[in-house]
DRENFI-108286 format. One record per residue: x, y, z of N, C-alpha, C in turn; residue in one letter; residue number from 0; chain. Coordinates in steps of 0.2 Angstrom, whole numbers, plus 5000, padded with zeros to 4 digits. Layout:
BEGIN
nxx	nyy	nzz	caxx	cayy	cazz	cxx	cyy	czz	residuo	num	cadena
X	Y	Z	X	Y	Z	X	Y	Z	A	NUM	A
...
END
This chain:
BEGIN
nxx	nyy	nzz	caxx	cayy	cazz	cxx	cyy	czz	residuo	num	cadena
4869	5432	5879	4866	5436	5885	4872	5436	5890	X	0	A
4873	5444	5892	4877	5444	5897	4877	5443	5904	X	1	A
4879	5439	5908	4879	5439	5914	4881	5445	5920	X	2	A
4881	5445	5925	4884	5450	5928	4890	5451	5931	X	3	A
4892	5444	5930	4898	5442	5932	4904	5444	5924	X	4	A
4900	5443	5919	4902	5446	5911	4906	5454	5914	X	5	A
4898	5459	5914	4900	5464	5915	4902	5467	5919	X	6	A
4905	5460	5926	4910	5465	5930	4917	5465	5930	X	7	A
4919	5457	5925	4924	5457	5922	4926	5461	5917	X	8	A
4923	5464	5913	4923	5469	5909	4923	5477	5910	X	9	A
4920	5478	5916	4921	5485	5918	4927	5487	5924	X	10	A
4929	5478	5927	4936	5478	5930	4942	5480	5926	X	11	A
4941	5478	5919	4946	5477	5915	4946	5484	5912	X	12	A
4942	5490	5910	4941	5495	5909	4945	5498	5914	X	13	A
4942	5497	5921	4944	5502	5927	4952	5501	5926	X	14	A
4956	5496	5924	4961	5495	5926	4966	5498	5921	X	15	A
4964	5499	5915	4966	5502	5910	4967	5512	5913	X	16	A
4959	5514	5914	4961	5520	5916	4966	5520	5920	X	17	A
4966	5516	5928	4968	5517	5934	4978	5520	5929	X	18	A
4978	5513	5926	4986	5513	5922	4987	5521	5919	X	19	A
4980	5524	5915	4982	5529	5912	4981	5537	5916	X	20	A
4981	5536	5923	4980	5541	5928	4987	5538	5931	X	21	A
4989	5531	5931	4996	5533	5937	5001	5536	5929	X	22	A
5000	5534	5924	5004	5537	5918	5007	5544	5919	X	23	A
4998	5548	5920	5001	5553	5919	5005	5557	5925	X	24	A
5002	5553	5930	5004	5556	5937	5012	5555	5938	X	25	A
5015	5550	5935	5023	5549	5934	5023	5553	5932	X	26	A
5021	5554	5924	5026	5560	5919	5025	5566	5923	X	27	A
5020	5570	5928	5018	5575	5929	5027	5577	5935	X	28	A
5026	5572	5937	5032	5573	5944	5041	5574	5939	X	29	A
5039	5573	5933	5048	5573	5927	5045	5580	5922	X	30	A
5038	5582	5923	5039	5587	5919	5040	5594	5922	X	31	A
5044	5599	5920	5044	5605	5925	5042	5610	5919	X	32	A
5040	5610	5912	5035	5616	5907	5027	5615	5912	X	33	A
5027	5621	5911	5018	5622	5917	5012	5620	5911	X	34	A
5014	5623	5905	5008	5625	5900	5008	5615	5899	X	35	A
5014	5613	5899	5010	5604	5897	5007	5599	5905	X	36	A
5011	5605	5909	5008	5602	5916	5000	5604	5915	X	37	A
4999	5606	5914	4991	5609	5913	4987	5606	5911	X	38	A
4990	5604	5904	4988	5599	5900	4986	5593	5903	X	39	A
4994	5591	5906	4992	5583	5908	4987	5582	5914	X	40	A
4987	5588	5919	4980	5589	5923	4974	5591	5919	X	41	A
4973	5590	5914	4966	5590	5913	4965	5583	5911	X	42	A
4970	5580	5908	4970	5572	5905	4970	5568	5911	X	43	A
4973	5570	5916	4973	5566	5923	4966	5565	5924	X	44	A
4963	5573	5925	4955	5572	5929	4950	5570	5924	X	45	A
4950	5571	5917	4946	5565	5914	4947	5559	5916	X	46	A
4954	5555	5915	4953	5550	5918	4952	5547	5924	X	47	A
4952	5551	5927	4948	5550	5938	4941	5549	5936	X	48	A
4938	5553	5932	4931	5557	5930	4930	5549	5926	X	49	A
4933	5548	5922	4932	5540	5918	4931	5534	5923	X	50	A
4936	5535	5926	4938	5529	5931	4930	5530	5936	X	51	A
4929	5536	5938	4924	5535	5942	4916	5533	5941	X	52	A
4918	5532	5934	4911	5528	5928	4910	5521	5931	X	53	A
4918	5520	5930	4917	5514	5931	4915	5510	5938	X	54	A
4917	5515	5941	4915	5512	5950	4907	5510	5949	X	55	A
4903	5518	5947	4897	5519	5948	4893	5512	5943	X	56	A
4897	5508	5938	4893	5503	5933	4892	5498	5939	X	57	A
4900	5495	5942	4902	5491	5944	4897	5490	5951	X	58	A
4894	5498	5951	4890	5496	5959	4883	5495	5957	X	59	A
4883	5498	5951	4875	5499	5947	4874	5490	5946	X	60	A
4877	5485	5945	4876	5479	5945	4876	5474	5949	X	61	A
4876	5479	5953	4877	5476	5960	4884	5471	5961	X	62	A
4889	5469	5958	4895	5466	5958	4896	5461	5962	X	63	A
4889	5455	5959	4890	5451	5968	4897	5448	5968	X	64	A
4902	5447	5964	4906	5444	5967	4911	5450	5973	X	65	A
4910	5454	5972	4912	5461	5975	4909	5462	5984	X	66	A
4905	5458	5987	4901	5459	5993	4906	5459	5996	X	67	A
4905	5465	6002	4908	5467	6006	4909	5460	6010	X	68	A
4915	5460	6013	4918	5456	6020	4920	5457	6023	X	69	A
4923	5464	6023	4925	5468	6029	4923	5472	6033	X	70	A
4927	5472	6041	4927	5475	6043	4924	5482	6045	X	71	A
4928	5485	6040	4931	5492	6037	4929	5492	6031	X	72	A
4925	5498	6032	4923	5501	6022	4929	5503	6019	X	73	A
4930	5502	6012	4936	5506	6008	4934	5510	6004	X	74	A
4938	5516	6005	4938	5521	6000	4944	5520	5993	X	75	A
4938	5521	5988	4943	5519	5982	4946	5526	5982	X	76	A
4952	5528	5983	4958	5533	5982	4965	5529	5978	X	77	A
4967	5535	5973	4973	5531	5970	4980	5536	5972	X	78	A
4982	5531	5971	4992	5537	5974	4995	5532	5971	X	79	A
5002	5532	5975	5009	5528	5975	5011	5524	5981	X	80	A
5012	5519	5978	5015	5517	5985	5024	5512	5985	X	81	A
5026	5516	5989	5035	5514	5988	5032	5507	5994	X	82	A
5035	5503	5990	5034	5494	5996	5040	5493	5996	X	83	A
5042	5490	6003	5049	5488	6004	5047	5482	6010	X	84	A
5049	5475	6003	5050	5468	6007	5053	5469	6013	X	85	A
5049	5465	6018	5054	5462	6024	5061	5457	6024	X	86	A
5060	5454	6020	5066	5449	6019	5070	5451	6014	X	87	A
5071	5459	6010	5075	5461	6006	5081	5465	6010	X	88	A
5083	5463	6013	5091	5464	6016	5094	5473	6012	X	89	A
5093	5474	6006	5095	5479	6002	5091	5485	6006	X	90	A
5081	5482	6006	5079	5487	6009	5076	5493	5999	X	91	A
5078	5488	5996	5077	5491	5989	5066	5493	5990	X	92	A
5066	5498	5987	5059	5500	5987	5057	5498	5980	X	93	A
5051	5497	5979	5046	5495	5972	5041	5499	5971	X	94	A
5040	5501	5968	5034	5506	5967	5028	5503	5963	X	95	A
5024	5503	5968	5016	5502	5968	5012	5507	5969	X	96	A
5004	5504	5965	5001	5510	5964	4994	5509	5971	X	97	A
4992	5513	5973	4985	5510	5979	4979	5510	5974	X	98	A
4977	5504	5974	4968	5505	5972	4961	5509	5975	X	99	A
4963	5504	5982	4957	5507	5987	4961	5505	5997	X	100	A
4959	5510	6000	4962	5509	6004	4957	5508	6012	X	101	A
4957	5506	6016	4954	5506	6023	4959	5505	6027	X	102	A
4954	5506	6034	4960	5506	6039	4963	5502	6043	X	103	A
4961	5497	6039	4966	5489	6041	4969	5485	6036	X	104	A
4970	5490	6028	4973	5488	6023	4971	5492	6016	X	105	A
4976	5489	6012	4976	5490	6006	4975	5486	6001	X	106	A
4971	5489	5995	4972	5485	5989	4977	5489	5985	X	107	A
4982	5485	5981	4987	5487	5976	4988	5485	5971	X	108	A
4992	5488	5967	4992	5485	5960	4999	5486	5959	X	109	A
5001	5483	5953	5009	5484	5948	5012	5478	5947	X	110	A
5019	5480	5946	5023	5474	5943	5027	5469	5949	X	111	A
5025	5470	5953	5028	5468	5960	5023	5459	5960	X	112	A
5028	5455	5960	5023	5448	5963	5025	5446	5970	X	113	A
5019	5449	5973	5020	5446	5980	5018	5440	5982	X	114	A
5022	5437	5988	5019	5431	5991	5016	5430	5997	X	115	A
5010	5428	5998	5004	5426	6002	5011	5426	6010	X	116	A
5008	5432	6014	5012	5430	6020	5017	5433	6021	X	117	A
5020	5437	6016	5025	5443	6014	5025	5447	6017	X	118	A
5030	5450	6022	5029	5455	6027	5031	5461	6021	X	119	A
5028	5469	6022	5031	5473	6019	5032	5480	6024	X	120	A
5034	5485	6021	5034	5490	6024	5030	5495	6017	X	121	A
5026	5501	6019	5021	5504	6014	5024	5511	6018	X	122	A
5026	5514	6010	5025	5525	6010	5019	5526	6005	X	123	A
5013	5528	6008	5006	5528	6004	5006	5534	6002	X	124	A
5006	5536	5997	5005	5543	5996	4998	5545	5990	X	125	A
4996	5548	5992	4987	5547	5987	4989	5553	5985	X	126	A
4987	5553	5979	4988	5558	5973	4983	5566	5976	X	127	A
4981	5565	5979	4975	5572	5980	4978	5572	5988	X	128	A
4983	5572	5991	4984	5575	5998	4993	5574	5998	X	129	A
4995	5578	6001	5001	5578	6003	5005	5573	6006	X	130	A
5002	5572	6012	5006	5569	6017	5007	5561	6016	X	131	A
5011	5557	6018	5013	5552	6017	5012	5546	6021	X	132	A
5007	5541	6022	5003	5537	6026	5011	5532	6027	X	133	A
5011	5528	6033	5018	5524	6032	5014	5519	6038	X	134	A
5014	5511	6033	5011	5506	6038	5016	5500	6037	X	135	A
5014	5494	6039	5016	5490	6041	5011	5482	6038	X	136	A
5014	5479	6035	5009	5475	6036	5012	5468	6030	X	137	A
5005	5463	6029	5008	5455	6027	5001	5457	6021	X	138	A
5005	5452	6017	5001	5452	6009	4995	5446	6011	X	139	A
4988	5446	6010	4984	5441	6011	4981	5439	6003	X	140	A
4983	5443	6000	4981	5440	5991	4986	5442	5987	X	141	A
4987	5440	5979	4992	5443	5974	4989	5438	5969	X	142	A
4986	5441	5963	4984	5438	5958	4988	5442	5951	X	143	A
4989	5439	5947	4991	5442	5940	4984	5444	5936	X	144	A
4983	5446	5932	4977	5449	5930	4979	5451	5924	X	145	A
4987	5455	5924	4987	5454	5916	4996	5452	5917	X	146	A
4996	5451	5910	5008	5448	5910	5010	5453	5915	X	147	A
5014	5450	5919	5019	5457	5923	5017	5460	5926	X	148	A
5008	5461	5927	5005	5466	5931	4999	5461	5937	X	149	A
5000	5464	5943	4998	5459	5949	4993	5464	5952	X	150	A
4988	5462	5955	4984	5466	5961	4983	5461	5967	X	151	A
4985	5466	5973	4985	5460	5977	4982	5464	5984	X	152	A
4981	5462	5991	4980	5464	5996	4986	5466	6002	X	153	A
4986	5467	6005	4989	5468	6011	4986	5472	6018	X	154	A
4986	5466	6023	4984	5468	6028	4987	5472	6032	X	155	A
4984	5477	6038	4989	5481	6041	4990	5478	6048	X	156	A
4996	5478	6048	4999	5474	6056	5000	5479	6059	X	157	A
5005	5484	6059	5003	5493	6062	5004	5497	6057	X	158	A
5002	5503	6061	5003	5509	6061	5008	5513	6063	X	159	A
5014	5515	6056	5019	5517	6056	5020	5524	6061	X	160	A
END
């Protein structure tokens, strides 16, 4: 018998899978300059959004209690790019990270970045379905690995860029 906690671990790890194969395409789409396979990759992309968004609907259809709101601020799941740039990196080197869901006192993130609890960063948000470039401020309050190499973690906002 499954629990519900079974099937939120399961349909987190589904969602996670898509999320990877919509930031895929969305890289390759930005190095490919042929239209007829951009085409392509835009119908592959919006199946995958259209998939991912299965997942949300399971994840809420079971009510996901480990998932009870504590915020402040509702989050909208929107996905983009986000270039992070540690405060304590001197170089100023940017990393690329992906957004999960976003509100307006923070972000959820993902990728191969390990960050540490209390880590100040600097965020360029850029969400895949709008242009313009969100630019915030803000300290990391979670960072879990989840799978080898790959991290999701929090970041709170201290301002508004």
């Amino acid at each position: 018998m499954f629990t519900d906690a079974d099937y939120e671990k399961y349909f987190d790890q589904i969602g996670r899978v898509e999320r990877k194969m919509i930031y895929g395409v969305y890289d390759l789409a930005e190095e490919i300059k042929d239209p007829a396979i951009l085409r392509s990759l835009q119908k592959i992309g919006d199946d995958e959004v259209r998939h991912y968004g299965y997942e949300l609907k399971m994840l809420k259809a079971i009510g996901a209690p480990g998932r009870s709101e504590k915020r402040c601020e509702s989050r909208e799941y929107c996905l983009g790019t986000i270039q992070l740039r540690r405060s304590q990196d001197p170089a100023g080197h940017a990393i690329k990270t992906y957004c999960v869901n976003l509100s307006k006192k923070g972000v959820c993130l993902e990728g191969a970045a390990d960050l540490s609890l209390g880590e100040m960063c600097e965020l360029a948000i850029r969400l895949f379905d709008k242009k313009e470039i969100i630019s915030h401020r803000g300290k990391v309050v979670w960072n879990k690995e989840v799978e080898p190499g790959f991290y999701i973690g929090g970041i709170f906002f201290e301002t508004i860029a």
